[in-house]
C-alpha positions as CSV (number, residue, x, y, z in Angstrom):
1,X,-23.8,24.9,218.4
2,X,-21.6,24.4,215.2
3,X,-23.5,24.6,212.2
4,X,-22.5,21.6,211.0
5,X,-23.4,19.5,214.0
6,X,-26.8,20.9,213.9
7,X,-26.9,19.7,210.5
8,X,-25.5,16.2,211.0
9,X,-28.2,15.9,213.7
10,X,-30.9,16.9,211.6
11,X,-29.4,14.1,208.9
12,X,-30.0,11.7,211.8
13,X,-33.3,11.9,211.8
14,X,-34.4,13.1,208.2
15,X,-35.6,9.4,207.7
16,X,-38.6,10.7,210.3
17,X,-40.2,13.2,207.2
18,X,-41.7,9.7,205.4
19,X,-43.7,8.8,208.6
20,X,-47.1,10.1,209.7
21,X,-49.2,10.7,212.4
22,X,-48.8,7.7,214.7
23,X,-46.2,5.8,213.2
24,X,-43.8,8.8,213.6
25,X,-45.0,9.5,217.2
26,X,-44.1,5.8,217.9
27,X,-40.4,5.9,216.1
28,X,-39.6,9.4,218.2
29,X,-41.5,8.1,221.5
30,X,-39.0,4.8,221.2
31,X,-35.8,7.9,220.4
32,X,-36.8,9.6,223.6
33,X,-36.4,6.7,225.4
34,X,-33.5,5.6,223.8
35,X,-31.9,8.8,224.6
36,X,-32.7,8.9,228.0
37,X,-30.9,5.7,228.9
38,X,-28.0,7.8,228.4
39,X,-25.9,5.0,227.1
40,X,-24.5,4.5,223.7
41,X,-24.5,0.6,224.0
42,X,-28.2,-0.9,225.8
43,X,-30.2,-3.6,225.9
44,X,-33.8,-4.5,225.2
45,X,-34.6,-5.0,229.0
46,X,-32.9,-1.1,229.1
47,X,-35.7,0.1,226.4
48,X,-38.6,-2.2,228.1
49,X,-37.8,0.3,231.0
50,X,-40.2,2.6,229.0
51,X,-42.9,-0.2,228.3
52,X,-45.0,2.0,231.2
53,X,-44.6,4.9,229.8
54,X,-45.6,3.6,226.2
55,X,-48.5,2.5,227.6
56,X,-49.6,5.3,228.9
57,X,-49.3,7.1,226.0
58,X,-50.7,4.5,223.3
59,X,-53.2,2.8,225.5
60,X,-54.9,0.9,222.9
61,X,-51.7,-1.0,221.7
62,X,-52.2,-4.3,223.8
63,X,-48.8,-5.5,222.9
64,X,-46.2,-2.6,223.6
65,X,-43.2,-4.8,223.6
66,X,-43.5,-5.9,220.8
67,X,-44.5,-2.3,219.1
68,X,-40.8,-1.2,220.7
69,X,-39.1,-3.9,218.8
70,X,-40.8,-3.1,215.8
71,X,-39.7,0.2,216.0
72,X,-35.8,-0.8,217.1
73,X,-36.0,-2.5,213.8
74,X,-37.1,0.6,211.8
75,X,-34.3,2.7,213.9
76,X,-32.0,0.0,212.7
77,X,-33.0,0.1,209.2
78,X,-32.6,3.5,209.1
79,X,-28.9,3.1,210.6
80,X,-30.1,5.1,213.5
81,X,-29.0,2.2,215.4
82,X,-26.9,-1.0,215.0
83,X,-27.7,-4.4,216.3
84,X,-25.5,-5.5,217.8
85,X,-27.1,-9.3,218.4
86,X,-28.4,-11.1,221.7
87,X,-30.8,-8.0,222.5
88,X,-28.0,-5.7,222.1
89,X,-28.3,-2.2,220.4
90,X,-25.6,0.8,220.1
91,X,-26.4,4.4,218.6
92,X,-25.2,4.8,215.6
93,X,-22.9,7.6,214.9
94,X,-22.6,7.4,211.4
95,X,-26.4,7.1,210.4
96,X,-27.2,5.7,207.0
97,X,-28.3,8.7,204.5
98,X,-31.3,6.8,202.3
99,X,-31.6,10.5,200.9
100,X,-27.9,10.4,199.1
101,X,-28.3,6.5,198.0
């Protein structure tokens, strides 16, 4: 892989470094799922697709949905995402870089 696309990847996600323990397993669980949708443009019904899965993993969260669209927000503030309104999200490909502002 071109060096620079491994960098701009690593950019994408450089936001992750100021999280700990399970607030960045959360924010990557909610990636993983948003990457295998396999879509650039989904839904929130696409990403409650993973609501089992979540559970599974975080068992004492009693209110997973709503843990997911916490974390879309995070994604969004982020610019790892854009919102796109109604439910809607796309991937962003020009994340926002908080570390250059």
């Amino acid at each position: 892989m071109d060096k620079r696309a491994v960098l701009e990847k690593w950019r994408q996600t450089a936001f992750l470094e100021k999280n700990t323990g399970t607030a960045r397993g959360w924010l990557v669980d909610v990636m993983i799922c948003i990457e295998r949708l396999e879509k650039e443009t989904f839904s929130l019904t696409d990403i409650y697709q993973c609501e089992g899965r979540l559970e599974q993993l975080y068992p004492e969260n009693q209110h997973v949905r709503a843990k997911i669209r916490q974390q879309l927000q995070v994604l969004r503030d982020n610019g790892y995402l854009v919102f796109l309104g109604n439910g809607e999200y796309r991937k962003n490909a020009q994340p926002i870089d908080r570390t250059m502002s």
